[in-house]
Each structure stands twice: as C-alpha cells, then as structure tokens.
N, C-alpha and C positions, 0 to 999 in steps of 0.2 A: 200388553201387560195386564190391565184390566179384566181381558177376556180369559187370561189366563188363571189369573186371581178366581173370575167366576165360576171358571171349570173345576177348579180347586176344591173352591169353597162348596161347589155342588158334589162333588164326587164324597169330601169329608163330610158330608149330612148324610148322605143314602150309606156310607160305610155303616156310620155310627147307629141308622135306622137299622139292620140288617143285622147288625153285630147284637143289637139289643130288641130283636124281634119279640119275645116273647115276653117282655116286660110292658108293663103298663105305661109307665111313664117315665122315660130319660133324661138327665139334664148334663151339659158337658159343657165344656169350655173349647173355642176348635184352637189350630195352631197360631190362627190370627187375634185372640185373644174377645171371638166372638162367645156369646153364651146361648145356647141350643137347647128348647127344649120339647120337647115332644113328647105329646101324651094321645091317649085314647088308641094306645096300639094293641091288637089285638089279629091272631090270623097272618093274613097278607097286607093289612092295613095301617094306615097315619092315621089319625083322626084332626091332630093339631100340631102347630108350630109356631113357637115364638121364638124370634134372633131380635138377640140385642146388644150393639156393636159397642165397642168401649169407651166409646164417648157417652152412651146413655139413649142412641137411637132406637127405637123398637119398633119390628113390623112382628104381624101376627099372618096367621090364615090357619082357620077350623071348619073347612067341608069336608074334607075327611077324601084317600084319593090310597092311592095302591103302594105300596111300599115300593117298586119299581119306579115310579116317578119320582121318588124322591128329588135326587140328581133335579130333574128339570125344576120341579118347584122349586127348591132352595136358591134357583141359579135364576128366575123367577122374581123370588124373595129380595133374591141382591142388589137386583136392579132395581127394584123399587125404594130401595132401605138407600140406594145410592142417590137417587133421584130426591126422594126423603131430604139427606142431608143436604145436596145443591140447593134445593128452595133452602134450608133452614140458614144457609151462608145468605144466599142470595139475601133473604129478609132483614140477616143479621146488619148485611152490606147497606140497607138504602133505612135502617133505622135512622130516622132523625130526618131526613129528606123526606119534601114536598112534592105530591106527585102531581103534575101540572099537566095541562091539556092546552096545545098553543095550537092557533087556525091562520095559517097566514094568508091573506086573499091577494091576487095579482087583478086588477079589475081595469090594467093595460091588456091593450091589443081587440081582437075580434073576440073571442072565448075569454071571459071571466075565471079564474081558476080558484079553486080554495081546497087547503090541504093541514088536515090535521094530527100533530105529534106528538105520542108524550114523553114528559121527560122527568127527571127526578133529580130534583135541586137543593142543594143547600139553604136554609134560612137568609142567609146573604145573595146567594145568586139571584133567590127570588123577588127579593125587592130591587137588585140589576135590573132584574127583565122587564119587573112592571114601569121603573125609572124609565127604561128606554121604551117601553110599548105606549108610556103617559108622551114623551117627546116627537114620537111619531104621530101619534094621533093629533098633538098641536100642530105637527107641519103637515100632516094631512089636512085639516078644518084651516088653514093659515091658505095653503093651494087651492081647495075646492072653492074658496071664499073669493081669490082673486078670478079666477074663473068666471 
C-alpha cells in the first residue's frame, strides 16, 4: 500500500513537472492533499522542491537535477517526509519519559558478565526501579558482608 501510494505520489510530481515545463515556478496541491512546489525550472530542469504534507510536515531539496527524475526524487522525497513524521510520533510518544541507562552485572559463575539497556520510563516507573535497585544493593552489601 505504501509503495503504492509512493509510485503514485512520484509519478503525480514528474506529471505536474512536465505538464508546467516551461514555467518558472509551480505550486499545486496533489490528490492526497499534499502541497507541491517547484521552482527554478527552466529547459530540461528542476531546480527545487518543496512538499508539505497536510499535517504541516515539510521536506525540501534545491540541487537542481533533470526533469526526467523527477518521479525518483519525489518518491525519494516521500520516504524521507515519511521517516520525518515516524521520529516526529515517536518523540511525541516518549515526551514526558526518562530515558535511563540500566547495567545489570552477573559476577556469578567463572566469566563476570555486564550488560547494558535503555529504557524509557515514566516518572513513577522510575522511582520503581531506583526503590528496587536501592533494595538490591542492601541485600547485596547484607550477603557480601556475611561472606
């Protein structure tokens, strides 16, 4: 579906570039309610492009490249503008969590091991964790001591 949307979306840019060859600068709206605009065209050329998804996402790119590319940049563009919005959930999702770095050591057996993870906690989880990491370390120093 995705890839489908991409082909889509790439083939509706290089149309619109092609269709408006000989203009300077074009601005459209595509079927998905993305906004298109592309300037510095002249010739066989793009100069620039900027897509901005209807949420308010924006990617750009101005190196400038063959009006026959279009298609691949756009489809290029997508994936980035897609990757774009995942971080921008993602950051939205762990807003207010603690991001923590736990080392847990096994210092049974022959090989000592230690292994570290992170994790992203709640304000509440994170004073869980230190409660029981403070509990441990008493019956740690409580064993090593009988010892």
């Amino acid at each position: 579906m995705a890839t489908d949307q991409r082909s889509a979306f790439g083939s509706e840019i290089a149309r619109l570039a092609r269709k408006h060859k000989g203009l300077e600068q074009v601005k459209a709206v595509t079927k998905n309610g993305y906004t298109v605009l592309l300037t510095g065209m002249w010739g066989g050329h793009v100069g620039a492009i900027v897509i901005t998804d209807p949420a308010g996402h924006q990617i750009r790119r101005a190196d400038g490249w063959n009006i026959g590319k279009t298609a691949e940049i756009a489809e290029f563009l997508w994936d980035a503008l897609e990757k774009d919005k995942a971080r921008a959930i993602e950051r939205e999702r762990l807003a207010g969590l603690k991001s923590v770095s736990i080392t847990s050591t096994d210092a049974t057996g022959r090989a000592a091991g230690r292994e570290t993870s992170r994790y992203h906690l709640t304000p509440k989880q994170l004073t869980q964790v230190r409660s029981l990491a403070e509990q441990l370390a008493s019956v740690n120093a409580a064993v090593t001591a009988a010892e």
